[in-house]
N, CA, C and O atoms as a CHARMM CRD file, in Angstrom:
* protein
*
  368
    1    1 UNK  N    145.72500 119.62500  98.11000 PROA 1      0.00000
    2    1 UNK  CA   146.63800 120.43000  98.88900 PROA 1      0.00000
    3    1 UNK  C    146.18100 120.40900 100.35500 PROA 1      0.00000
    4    1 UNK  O    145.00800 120.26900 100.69900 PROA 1      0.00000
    5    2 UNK  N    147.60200 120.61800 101.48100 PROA 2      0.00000
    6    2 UNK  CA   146.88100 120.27100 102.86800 PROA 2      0.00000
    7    2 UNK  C    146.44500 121.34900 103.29100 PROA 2      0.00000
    8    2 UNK  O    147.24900 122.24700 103.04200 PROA 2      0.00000
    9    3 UNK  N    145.59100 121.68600 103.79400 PROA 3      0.00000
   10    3 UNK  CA   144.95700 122.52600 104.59100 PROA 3      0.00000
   11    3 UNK  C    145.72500 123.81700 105.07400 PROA 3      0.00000
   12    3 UNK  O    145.42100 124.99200 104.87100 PROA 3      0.00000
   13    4 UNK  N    147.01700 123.19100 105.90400 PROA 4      0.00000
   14    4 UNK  CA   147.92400 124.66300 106.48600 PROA 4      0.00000
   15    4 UNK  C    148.60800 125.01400 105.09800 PROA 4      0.00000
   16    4 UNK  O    148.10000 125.96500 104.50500 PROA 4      0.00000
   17    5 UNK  N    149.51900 124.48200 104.58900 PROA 5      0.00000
   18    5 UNK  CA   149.66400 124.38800 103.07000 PROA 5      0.00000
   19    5 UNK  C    148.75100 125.62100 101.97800 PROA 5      0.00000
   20    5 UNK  O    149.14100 126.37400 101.08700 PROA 5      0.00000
   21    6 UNK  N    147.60600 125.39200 102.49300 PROA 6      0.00000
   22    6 UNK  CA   146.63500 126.51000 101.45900 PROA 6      0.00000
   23    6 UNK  C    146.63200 127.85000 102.32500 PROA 6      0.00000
   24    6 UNK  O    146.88200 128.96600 101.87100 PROA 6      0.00000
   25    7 UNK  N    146.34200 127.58700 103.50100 PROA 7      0.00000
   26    7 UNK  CA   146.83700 128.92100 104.21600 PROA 7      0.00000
   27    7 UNK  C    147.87100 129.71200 104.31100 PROA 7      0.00000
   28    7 UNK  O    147.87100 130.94100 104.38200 PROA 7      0.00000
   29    8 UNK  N    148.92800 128.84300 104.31400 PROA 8      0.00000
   30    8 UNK  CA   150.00500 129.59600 104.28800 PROA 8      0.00000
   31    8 UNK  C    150.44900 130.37500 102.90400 PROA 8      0.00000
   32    8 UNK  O    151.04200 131.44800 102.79600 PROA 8      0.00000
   33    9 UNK  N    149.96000 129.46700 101.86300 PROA 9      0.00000
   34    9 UNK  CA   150.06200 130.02300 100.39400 PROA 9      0.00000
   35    9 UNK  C    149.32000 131.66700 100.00200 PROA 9      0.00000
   36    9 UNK  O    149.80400 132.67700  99.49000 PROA 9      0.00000
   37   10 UNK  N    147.81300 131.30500 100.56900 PROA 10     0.00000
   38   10 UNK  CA   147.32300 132.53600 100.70700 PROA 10     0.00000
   39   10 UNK  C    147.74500 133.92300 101.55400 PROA 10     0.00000
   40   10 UNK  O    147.81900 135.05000 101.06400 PROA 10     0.00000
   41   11 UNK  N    147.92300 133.66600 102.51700 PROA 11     0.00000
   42   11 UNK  CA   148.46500 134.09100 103.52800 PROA 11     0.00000
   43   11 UNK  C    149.68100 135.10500 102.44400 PROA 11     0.00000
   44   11 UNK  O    149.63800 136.24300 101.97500 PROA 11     0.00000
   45   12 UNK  N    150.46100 134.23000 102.40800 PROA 12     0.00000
   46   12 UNK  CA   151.60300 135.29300 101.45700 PROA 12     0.00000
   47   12 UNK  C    151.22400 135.45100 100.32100 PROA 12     0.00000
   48   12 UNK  O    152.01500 136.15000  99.68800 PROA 12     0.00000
   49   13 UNK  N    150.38800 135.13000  99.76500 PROA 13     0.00000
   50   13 UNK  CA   150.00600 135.51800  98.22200 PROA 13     0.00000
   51   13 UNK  C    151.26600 134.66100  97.14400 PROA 13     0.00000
   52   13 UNK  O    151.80600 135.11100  96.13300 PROA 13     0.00000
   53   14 UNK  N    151.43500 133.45400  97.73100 PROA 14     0.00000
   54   14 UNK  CA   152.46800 132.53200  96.68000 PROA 14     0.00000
   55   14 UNK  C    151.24400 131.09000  96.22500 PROA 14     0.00000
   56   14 UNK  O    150.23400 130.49900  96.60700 PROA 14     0.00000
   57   15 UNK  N    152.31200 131.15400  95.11300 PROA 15     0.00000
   58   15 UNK  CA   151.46900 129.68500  94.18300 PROA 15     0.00000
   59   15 UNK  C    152.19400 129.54400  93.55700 PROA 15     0.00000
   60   15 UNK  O    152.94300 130.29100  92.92700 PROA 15     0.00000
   61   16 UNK  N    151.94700 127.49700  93.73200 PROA 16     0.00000
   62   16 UNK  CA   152.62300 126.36600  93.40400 PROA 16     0.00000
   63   16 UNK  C    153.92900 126.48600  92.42500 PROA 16     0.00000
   64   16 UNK  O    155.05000 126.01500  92.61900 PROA 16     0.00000
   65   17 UNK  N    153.48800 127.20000  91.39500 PROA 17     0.00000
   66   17 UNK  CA   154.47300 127.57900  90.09800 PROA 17     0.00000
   67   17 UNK  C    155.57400 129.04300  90.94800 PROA 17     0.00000
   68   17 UNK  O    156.50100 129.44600  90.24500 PROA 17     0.00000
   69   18 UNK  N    155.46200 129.47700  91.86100 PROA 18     0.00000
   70   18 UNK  CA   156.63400 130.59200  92.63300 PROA 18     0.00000
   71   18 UNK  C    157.76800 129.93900  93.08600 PROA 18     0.00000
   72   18 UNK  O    157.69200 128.78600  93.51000 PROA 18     0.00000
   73   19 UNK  N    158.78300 130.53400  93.04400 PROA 19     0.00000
   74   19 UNK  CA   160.28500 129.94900  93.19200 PROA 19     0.00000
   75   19 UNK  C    160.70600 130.84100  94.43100 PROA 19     0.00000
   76   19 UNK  O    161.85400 131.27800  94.49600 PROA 19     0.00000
   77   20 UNK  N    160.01000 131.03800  95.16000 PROA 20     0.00000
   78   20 UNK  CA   160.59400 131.55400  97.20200 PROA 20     0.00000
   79   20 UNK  C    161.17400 131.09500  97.90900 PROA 20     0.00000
   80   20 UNK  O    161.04000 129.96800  98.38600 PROA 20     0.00000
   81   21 UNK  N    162.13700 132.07500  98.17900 PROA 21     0.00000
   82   21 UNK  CA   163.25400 132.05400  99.41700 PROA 21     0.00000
   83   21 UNK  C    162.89000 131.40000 100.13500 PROA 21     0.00000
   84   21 UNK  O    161.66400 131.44200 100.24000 PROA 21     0.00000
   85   22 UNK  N    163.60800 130.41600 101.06000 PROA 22     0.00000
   86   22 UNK  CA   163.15100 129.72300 102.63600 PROA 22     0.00000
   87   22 UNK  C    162.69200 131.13000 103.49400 PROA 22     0.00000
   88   22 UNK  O    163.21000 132.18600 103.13000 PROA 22     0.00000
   89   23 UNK  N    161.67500 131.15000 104.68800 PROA 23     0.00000
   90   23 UNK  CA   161.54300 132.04800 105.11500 PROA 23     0.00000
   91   23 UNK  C    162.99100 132.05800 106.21100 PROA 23     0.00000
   92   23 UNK  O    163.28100 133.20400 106.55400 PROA 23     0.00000
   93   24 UNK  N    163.80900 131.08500 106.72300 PROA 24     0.00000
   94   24 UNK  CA   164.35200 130.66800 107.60000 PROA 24     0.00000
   95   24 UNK  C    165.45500 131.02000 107.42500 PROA 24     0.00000
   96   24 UNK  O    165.84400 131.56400 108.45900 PROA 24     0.00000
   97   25 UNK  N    166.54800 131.01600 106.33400 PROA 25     0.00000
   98   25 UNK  CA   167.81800 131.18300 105.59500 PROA 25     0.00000
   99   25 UNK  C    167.74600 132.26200 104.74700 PROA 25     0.00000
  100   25 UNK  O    168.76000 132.87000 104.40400 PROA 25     0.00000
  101   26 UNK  N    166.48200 132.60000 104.32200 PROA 26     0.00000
  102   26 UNK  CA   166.31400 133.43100 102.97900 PROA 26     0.00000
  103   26 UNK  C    167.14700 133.00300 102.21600 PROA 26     0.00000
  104   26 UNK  O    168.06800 133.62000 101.68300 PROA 26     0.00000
  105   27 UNK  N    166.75500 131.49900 102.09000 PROA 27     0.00000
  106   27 UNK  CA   167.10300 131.47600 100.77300 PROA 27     0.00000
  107   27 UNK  C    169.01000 131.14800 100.62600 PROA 27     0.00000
  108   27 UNK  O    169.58200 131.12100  99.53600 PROA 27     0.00000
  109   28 UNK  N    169.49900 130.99700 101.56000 PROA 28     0.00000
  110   28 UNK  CA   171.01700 131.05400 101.53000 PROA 28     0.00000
  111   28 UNK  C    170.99400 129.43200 100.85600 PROA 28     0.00000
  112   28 UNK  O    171.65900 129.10700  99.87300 PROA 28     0.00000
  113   29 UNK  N    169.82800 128.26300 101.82900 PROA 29     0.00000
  114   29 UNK  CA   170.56800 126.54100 101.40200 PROA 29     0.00000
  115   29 UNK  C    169.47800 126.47200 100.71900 PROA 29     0.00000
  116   29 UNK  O    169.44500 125.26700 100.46600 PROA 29     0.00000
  117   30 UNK  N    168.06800 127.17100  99.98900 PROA 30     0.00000
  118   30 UNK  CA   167.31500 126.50500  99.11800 PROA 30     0.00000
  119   30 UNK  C    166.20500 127.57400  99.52200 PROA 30     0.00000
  120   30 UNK  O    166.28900 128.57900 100.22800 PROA 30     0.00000
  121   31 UNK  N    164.89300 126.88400  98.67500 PROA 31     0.00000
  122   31 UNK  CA   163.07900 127.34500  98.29000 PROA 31     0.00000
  123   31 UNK  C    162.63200 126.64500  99.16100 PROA 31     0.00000
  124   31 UNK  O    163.19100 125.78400  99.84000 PROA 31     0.00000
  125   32 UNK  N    161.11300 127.17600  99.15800 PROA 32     0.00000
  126   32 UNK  CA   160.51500 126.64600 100.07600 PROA 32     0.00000
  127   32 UNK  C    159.83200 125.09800  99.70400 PROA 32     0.00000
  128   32 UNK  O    159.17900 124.93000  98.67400 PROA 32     0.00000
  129   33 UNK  N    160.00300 124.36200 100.37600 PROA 33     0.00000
  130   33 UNK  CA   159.90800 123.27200 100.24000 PROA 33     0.00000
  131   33 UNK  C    158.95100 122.20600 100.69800 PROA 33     0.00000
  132   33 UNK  O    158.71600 121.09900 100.21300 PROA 33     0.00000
  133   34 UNK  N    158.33900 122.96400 102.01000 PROA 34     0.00000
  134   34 UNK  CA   157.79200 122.44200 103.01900 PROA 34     0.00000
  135   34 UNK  C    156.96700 123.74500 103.94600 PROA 34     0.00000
  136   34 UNK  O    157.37700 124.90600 103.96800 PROA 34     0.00000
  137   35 UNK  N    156.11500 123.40100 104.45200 PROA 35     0.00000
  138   35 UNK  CA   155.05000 124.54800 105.38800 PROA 35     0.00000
  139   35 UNK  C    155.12500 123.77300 106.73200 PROA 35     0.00000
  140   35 UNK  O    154.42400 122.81600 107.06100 PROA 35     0.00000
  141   36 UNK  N    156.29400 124.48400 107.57700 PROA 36     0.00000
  142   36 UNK  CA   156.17000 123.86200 108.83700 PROA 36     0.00000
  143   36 UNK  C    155.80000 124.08100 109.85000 PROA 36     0.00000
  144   36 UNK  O    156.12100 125.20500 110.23500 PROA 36     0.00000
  145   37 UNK  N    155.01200 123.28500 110.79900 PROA 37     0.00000
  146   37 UNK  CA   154.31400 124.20400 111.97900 PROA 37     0.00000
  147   37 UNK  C    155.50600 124.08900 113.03800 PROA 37     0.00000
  148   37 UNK  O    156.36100 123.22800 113.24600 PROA 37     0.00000
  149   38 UNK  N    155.14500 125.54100 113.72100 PROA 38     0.00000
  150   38 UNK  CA   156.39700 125.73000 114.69800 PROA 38     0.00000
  151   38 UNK  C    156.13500 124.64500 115.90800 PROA 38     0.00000
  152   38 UNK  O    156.64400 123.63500 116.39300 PROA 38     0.00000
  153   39 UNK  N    155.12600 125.42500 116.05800 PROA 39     0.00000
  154   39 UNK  CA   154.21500 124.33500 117.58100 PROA 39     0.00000
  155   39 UNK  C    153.29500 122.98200 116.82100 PROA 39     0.00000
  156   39 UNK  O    152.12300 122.94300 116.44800 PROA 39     0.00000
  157   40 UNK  N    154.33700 121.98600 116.78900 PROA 40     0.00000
  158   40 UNK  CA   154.08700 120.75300 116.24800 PROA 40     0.00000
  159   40 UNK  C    152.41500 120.27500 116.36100 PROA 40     0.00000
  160   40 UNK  O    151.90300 120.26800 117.48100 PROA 40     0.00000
  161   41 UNK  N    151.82500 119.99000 115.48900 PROA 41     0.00000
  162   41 UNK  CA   150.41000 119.27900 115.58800 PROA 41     0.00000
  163   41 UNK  C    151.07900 117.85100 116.74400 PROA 41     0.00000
  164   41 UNK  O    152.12100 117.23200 116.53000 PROA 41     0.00000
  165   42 UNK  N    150.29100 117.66600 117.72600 PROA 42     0.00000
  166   42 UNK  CA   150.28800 116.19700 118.96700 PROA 42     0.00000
  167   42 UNK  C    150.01100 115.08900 118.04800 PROA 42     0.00000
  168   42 UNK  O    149.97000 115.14100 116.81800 PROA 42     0.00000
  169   43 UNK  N    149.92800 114.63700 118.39100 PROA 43     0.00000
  170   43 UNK  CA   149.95100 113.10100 118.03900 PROA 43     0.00000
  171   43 UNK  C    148.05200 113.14300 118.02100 PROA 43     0.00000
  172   43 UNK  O    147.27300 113.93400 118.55300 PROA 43     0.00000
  173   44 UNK  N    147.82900 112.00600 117.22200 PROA 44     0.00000
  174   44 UNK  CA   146.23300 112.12700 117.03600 PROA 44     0.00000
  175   44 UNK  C    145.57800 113.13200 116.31900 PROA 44     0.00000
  176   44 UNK  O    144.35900 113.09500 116.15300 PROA 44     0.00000
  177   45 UNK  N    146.34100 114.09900 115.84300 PROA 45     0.00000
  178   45 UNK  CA   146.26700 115.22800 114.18100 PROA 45     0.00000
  179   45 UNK  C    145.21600 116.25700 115.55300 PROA 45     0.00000
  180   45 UNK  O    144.98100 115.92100 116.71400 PROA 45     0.00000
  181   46 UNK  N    144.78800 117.53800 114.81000 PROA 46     0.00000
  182   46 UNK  CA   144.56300 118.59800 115.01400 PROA 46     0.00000
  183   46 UNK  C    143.10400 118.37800 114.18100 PROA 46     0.00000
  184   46 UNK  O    143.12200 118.66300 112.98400 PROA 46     0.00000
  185   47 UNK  N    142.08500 117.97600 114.65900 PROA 47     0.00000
  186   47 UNK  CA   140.83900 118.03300 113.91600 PROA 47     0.00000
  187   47 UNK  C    140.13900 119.69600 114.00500 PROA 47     0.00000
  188   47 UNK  O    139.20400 119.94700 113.24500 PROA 47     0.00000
  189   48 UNK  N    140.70300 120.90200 115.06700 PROA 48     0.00000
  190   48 UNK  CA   139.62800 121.76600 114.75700 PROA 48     0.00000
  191   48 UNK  C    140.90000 122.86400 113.97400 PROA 48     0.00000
  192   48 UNK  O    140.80100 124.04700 113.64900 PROA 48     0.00000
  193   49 UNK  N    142.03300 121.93200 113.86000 PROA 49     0.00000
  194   49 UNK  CA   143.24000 123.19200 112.91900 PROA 49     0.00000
  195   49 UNK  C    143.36700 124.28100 113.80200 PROA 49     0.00000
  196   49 UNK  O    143.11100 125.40200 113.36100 PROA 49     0.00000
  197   50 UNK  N    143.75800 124.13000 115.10300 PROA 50     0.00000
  198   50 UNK  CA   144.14800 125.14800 115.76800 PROA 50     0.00000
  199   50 UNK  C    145.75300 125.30400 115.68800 PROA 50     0.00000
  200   50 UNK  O    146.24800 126.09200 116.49400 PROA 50     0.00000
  201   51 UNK  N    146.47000 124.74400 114.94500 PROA 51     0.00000
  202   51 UNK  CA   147.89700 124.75200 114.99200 PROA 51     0.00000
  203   51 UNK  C    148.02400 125.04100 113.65100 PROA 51     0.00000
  204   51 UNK  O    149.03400 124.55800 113.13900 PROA 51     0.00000
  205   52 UNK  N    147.18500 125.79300 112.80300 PROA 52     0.00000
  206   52 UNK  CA   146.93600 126.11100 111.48200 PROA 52     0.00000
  207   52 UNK  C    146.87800 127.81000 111.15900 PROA 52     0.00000
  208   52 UNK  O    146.61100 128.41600 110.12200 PROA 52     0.00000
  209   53 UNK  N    147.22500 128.24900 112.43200 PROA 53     0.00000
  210   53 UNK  CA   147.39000 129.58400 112.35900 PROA 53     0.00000
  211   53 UNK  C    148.33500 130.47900 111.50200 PROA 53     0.00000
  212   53 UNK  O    149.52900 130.49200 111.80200 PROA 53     0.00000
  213   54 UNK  N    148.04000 130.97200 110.81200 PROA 54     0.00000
  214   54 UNK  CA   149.25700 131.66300 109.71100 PROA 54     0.00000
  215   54 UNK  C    150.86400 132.23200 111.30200 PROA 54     0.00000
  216   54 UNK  O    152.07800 132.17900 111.10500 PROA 54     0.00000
  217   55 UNK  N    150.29900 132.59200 112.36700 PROA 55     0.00000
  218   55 UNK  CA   151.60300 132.53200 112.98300 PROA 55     0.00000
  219   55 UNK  C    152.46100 131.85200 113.41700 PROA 55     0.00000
  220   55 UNK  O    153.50200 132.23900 113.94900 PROA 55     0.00000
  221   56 UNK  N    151.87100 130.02300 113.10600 PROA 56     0.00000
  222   56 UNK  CA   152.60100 129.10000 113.52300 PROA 56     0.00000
  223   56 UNK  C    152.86400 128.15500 112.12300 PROA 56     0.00000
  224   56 UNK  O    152.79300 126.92600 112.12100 PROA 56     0.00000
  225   57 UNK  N    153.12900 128.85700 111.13400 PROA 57     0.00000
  226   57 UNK  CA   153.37100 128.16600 109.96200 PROA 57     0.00000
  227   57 UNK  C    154.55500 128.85800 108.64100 PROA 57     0.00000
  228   57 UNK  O    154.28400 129.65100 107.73900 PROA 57     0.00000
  229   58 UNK  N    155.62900 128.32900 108.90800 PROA 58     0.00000
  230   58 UNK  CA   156.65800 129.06500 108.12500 PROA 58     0.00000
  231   58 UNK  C    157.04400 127.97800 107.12400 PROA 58     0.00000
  232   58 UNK  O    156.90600 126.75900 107.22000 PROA 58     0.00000
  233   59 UNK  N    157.66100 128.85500 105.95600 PROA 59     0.00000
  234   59 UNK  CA   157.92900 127.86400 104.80200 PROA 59     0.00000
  235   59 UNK  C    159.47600 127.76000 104.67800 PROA 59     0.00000
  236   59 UNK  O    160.21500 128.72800 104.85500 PROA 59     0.00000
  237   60 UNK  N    159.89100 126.55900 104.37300 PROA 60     0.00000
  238   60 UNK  CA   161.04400 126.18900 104.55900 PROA 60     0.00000
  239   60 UNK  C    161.87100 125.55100 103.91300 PROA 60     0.00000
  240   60 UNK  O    161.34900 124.46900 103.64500 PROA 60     0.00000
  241   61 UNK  N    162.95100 125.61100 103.47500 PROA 61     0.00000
  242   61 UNK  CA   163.68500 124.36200 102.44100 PROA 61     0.00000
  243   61 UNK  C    163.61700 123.05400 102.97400 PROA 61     0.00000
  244   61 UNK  O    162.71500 122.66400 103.71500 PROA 61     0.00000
  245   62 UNK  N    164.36700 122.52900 102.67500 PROA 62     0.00000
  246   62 UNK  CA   164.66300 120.96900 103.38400 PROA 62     0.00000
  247   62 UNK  C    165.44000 120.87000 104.42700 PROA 62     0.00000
  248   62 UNK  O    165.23900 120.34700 105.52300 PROA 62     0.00000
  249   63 UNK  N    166.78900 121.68100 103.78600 PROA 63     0.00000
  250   63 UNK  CA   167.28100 121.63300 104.91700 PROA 63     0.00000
  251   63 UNK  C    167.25600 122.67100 106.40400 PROA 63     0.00000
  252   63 UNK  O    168.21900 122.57600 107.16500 PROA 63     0.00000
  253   64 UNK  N    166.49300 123.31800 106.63200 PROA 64     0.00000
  254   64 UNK  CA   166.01800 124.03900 107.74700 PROA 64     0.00000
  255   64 UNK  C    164.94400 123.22300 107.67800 PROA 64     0.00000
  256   64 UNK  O    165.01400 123.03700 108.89300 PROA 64     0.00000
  257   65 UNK  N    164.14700 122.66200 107.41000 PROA 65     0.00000
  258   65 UNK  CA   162.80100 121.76500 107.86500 PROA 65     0.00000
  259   65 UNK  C    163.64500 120.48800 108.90500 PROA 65     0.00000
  260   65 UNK  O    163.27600 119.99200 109.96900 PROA 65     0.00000
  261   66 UNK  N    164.91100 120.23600 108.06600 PROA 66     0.00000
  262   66 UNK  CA   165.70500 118.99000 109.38300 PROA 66     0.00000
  263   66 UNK  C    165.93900 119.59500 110.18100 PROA 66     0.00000
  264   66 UNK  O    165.52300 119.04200 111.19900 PROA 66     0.00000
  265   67 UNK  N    166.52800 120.75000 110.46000 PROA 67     0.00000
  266   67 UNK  CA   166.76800 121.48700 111.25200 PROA 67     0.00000
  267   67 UNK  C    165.99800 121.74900 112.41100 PROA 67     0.00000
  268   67 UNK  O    166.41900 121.65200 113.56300 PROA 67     0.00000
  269   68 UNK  N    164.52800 122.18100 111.97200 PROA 68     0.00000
  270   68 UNK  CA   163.63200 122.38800 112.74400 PROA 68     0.00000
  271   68 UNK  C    162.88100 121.27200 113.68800 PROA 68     0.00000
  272   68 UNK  O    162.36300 121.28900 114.80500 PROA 68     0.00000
  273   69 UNK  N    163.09600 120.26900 112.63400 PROA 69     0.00000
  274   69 UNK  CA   162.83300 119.07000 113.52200 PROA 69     0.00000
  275   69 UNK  C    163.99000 118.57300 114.50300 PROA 69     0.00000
  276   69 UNK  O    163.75600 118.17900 115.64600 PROA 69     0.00000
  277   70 UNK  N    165.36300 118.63800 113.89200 PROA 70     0.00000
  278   70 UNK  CA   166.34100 118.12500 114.91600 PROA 70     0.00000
  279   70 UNK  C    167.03500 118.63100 116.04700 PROA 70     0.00000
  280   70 UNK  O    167.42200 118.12900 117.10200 PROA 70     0.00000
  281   71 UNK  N    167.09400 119.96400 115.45100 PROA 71     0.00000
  282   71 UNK  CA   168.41000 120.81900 116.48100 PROA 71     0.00000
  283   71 UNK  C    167.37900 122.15900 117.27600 PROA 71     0.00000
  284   71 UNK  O    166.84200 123.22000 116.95600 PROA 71     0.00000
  285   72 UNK  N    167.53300 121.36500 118.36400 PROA 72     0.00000
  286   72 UNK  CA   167.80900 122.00000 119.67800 PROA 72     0.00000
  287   72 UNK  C    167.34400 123.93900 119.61600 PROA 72     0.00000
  288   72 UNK  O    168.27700 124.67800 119.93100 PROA 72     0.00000
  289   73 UNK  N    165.88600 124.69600 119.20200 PROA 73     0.00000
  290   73 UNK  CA   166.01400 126.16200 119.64200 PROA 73     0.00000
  291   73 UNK  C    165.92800 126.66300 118.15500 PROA 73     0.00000
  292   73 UNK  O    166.07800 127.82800 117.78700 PROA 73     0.00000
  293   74 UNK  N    165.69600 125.72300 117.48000 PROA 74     0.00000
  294   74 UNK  CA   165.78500 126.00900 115.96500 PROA 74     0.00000
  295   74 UNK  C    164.30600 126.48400 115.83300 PROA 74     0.00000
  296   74 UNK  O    164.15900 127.65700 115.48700 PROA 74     0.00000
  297   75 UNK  N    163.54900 125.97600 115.98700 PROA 75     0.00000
  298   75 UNK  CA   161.90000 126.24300 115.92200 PROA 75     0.00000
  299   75 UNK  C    161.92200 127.94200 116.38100 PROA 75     0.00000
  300   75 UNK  O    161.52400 128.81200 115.60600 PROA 75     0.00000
  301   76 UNK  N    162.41600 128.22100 117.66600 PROA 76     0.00000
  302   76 UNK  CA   162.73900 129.56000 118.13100 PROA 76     0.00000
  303   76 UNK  C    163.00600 130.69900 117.15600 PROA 76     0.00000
  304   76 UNK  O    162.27000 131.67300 116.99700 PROA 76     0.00000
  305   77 UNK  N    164.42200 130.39600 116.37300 PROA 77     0.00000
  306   77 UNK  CA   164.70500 131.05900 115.61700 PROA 77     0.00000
  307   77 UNK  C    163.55700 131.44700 114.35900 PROA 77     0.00000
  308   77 UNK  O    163.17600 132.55000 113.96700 PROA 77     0.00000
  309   78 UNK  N    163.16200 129.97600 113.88600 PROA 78     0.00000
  310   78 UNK  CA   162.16800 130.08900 112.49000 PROA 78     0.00000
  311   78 UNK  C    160.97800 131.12200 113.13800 PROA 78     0.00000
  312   78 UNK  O    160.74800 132.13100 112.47100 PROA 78     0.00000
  313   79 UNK  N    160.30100 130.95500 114.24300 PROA 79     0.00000
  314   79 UNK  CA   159.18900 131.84900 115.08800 PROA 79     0.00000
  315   79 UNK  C    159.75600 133.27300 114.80200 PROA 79     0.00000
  316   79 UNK  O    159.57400 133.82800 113.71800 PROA 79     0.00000
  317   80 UNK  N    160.25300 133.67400 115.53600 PROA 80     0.00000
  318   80 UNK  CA   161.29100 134.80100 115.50000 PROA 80     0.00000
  319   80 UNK  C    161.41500 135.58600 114.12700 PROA 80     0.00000
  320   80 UNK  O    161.22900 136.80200 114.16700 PROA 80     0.00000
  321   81 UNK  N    161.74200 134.92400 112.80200 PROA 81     0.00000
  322   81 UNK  CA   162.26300 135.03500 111.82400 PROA 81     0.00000
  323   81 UNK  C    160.40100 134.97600 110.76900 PROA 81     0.00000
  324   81 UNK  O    160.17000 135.30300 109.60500 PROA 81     0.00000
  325   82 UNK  N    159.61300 134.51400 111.67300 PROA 82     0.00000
  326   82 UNK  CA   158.33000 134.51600 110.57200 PROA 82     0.00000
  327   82 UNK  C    157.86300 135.97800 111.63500 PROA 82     0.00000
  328   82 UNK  O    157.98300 137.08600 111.11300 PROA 82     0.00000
  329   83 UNK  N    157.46200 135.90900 112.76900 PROA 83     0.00000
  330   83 UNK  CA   156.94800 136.82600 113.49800 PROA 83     0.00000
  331   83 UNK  C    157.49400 138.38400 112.89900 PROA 83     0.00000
  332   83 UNK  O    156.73600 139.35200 112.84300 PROA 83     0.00000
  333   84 UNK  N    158.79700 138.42100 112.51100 PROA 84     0.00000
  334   84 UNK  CA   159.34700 139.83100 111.97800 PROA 84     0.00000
  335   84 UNK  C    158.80400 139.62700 110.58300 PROA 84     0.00000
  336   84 UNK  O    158.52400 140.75800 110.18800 PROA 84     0.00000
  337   85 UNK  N    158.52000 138.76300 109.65700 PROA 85     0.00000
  338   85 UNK  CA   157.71300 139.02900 108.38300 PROA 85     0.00000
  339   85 UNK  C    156.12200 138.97400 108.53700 PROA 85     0.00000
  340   85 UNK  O    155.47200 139.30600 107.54600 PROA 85     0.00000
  341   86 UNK  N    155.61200 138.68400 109.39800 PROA 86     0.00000
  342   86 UNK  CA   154.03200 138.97100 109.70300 PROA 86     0.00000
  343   86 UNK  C    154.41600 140.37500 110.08300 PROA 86     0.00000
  344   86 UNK  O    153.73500 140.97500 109.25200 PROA 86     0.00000
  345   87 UNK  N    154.92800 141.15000 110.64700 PROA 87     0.00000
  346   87 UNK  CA   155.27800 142.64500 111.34900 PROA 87     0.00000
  347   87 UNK  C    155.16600 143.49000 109.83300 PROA 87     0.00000
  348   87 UNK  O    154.34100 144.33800 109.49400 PROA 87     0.00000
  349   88 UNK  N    156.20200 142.97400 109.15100 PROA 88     0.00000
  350   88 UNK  CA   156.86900 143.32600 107.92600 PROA 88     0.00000
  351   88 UNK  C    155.47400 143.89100 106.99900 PROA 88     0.00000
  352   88 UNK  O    155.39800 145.00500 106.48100 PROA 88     0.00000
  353   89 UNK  N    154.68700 143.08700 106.96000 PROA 89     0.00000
  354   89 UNK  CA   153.66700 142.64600 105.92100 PROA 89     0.00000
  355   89 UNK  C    152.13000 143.10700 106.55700 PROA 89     0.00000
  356   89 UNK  O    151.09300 143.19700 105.90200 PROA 89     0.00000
  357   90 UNK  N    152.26800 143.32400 107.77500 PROA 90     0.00000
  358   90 UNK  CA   151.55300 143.83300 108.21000 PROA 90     0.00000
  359   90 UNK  C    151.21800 145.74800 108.39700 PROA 90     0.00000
  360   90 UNK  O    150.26400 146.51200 108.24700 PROA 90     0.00000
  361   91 UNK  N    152.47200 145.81600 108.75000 PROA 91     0.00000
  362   91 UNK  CA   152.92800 147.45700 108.87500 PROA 91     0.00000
  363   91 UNK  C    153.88800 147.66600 107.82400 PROA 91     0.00000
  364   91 UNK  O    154.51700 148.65300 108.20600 PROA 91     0.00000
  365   92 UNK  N    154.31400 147.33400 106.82300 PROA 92     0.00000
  366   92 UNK  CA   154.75300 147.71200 105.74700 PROA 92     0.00000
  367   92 UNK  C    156.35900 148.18900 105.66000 PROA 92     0.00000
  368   92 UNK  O    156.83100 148.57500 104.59100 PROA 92     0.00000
């Protein structure tokens, strides 16, 4: 398992065998599918995992993972939309 992948799992207290909402759609076009970083790892990978932060890592179906990669402010929204469930989960 990858590294942000195990964090993020812990992080929410989900495993492999859990059937969870996209954090992005909740769940309207699919499960989570994918652990995506908002603020993209550069080119040449992230050797000290500073882009491995549980605040820059949301879980996602497929189709909001294209999303996030393709369209334009989408990353914004997913930030936005994890930042109010770190709040959530934090302060209850």
């Amino acid at each position: 398992m990858k590294k942000h992948v195990k964090i993020f799992m812990e992080y929410w207290n989900i495993s492999i065998a859990d059937i969870t909402p996209c954090f992005a759609c909740e769940g309207e076009d699919g499960v989570i599918n994918d652990v995506h970083h908002i603020e993209n790892k550069k080119s040449g990978g992230d050797p000290q995992g500073l882009q491995d932060r549980i605040d820059n890592l949301i879980g996602l179906c497929r189709k909001c993972h294209d999303k996030a990669h393709f369209e334009k402010g989408y990353n914004e929204i997913c930030k936005e939309k994890l930042n109010e469930r770190i709040l959530r989960k934090t302060y209850g």
